[in-house]
Legacy VTK file of the C-alpha trace (Angstrom):
# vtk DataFile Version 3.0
C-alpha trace
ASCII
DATASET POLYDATA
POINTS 133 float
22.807 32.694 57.243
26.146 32.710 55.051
27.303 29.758 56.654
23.783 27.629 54.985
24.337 28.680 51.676
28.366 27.921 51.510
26.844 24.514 53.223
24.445 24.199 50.362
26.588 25.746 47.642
29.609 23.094 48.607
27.352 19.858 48.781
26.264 20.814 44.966
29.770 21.141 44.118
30.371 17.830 45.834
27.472 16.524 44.278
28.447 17.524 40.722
32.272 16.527 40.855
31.009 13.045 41.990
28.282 12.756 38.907
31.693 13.787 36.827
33.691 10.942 38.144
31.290 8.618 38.163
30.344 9.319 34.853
34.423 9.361 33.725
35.019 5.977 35.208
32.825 4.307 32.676
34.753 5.582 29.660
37.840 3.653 30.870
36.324 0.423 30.946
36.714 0.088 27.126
39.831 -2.368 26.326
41.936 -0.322 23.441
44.114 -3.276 22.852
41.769 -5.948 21.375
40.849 -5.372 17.836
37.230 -4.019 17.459
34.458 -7.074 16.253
34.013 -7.316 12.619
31.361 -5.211 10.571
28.692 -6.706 8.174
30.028 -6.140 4.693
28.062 -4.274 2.541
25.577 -5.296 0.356
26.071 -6.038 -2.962
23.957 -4.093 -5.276
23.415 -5.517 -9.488
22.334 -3.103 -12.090
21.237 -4.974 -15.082
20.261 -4.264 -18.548
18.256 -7.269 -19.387
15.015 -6.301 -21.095
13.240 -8.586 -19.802
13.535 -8.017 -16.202
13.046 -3.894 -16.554
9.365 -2.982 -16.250
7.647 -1.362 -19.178
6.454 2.339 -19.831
7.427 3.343 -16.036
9.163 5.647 -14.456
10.067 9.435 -15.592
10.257 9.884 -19.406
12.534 13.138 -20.799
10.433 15.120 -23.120
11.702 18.142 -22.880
8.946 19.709 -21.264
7.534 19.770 -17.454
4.373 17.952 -16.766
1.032 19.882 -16.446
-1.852 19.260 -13.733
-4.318 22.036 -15.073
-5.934 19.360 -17.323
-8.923 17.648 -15.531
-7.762 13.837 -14.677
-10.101 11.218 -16.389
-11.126 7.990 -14.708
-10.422 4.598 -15.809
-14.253 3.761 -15.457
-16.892 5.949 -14.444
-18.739 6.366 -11.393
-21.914 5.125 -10.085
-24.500 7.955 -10.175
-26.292 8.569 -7.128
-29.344 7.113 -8.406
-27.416 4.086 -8.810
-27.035 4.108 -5.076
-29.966 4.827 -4.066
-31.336 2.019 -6.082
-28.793 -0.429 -5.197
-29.566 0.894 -1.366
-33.151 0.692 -1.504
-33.009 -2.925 -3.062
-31.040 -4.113 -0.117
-33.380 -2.506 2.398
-36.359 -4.026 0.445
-34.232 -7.446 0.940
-33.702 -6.827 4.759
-36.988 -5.624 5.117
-38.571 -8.627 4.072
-36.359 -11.654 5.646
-37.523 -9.695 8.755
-40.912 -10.011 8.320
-40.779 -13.370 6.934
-42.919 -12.649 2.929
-39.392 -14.339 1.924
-37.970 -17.837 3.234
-34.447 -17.671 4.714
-33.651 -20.090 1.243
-34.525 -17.293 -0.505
-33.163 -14.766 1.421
-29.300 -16.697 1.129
-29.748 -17.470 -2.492
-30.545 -13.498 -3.016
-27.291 -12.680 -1.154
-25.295 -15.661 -3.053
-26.131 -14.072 -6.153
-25.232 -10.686 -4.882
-21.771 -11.844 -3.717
-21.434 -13.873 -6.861
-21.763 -10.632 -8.898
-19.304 -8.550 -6.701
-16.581 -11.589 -7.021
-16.710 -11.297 -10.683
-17.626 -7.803 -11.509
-13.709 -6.602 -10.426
-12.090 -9.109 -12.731
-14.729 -8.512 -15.969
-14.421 -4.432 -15.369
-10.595 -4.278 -15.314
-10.908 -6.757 -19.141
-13.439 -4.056 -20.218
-10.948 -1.081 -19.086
-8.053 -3.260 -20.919
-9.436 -3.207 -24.301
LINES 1 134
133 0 1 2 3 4 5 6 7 8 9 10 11 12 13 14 15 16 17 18 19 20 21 22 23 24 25 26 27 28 29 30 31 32 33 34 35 36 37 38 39 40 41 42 43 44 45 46 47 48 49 50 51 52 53 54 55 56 57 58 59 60 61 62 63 64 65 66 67 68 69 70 71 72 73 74 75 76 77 78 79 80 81 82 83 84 85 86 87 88 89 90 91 92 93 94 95 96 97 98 99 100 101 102 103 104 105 106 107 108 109 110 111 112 113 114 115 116 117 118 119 120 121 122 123 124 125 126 127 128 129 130 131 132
C-alpha cells in the first residue's frame, strides 16, 4: 500500500516540477538587448481663460456655507393632474373606439392624429420659451 502512494506522491512532484519548467522557459524568450518599442506620448492638455469658451453659472460656487436638501425642490413646470390624464386617456379611447366601429372615416381618423402629433411636436419647444421668461 506504501509503495501506491510514494507512486502517486512522486508523479505529482513530477507533474509539478514540469508545470515549473515549462512555465520558466517562456520568461526567457524575451530579447533584453533590443530597445523596448516606443510609447504614445502623452496627451497634451490646454487650460484656458477665455471667457468666452467657459460655460456660465456652472459648476460649484464658494459661499461659505454647505448646501441644504431639506427645502422641497420646485419644478420647472408643473404636472399634469390626474384628471388631465384621464381626460387626455379617455379622448384617445373615444378616438380608437370609433375608427373601429367606423362613425368616423379613416380621413378623419389621420387628420385627428395629425393634429395630435402636431401639438406634441410643438408643445416641447413653446413650454421650454414659457419656462425661459
Amino acid at each position: 500500500m506504501a509503495t501506491i502512494a510514494t507512486t502517486k506522491t512522486t508523479g505529482l512532484t513530477l507533474l509539478a516540477l514540469a508545470v515549473c519548467a515549462a512555465a520558466m522557459t517562456g520568461c526567457t524568450a524575451i530579447d533584453f538587448s533590443k530597445p523596448l518599442p516606443p510609447r504614445a506620448a502623452a496627451p497634451v492638455v490646454t487650460v484656458t481663460r477665455d471667457p468666452e469658451t467657459l460655460p456660465r453659472d456652472s459648476g460649484p460656487r464658494i459661499t461659505g456655507t454647505y448646501p441644504s436638501f431639506s427645502e422641497p425642490l420646485t419644478a420647472a413646470n408643473t404636472q399634469m393632474s390626474d384628471q388631465d390624464a384621464v381626460k387626455m386617456e379617455h379622448n384617445l379611447s373615444s378616438l380608437a373606439k370609433a375608427r373601429r366601429s367606423g362613425s368616423i372615416s379613416e380621413a378623419e381618423y389621420k387628420r385627428r392624429v395629425e393634429e395630435m402629433r402636431k401639438l406634441a411636436a410643438s408643445h416641447g419647444p413653446q413650454t421650454q420659451a414659457e419656462i425661459a421668461q
